[in-house]
C-alpha positions as CSV (number, residue, x, y, z in Angstrom):
1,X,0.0,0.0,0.0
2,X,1.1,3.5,-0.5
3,X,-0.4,6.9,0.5
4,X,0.8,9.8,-1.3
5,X,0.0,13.4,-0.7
6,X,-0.7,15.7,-3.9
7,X,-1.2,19.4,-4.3
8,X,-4.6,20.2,-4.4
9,X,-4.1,21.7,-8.5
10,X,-2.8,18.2,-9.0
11,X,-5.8,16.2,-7.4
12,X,-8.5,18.3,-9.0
13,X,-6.8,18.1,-12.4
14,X,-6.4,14.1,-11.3
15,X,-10.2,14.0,-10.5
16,X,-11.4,15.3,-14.2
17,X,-9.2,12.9,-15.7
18,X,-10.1,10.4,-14.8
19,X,-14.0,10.7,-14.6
20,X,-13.6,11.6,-18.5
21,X,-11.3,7.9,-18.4
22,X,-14.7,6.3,-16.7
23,X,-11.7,5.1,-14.3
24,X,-10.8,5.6,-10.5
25,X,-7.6,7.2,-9.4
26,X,-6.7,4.4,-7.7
27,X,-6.7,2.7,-11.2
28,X,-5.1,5.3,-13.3
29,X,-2.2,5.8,-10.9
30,X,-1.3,2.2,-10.9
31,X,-1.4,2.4,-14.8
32,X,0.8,5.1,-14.9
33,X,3.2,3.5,-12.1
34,X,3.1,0.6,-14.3
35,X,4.0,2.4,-17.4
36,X,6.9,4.6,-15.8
37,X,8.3,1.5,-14.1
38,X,8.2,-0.7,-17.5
39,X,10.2,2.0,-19.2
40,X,12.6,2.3,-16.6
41,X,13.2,-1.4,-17.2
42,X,11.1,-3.2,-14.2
43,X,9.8,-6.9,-15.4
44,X,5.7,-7.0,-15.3
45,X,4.3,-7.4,-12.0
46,X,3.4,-10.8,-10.8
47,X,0.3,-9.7,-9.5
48,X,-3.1,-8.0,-12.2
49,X,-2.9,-4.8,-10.1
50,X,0.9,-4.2,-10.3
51,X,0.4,-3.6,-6.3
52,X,1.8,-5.9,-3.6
């Protein structure tokens, strides 16, 4: 589990994102983790949410 803290901007930016994805934040964040992780050269997760 991880908690993070984001500038308010950030979260409200964050929030119509990802209503207009049909996603939750929780969701989208993990995707993005994901992504950033893959390209810096981290082997898929061995779990379907990438979270452990």
């Amino acid at each position: 589990m991880l908690h993070i803290r984001l500038g308010s901007e950030l979260h409200r930016a964050l929030r119509v994102i990802v209503a207009e994805q049909d996603t939750t934040l929780q969701e989208w964040v993990v995707r993005a983790l994901t992504a950033a992780a893959r390209e810096a050269g981290m082997r898929e997760p061995t779990d379907s949410q990438g979270a452990g």
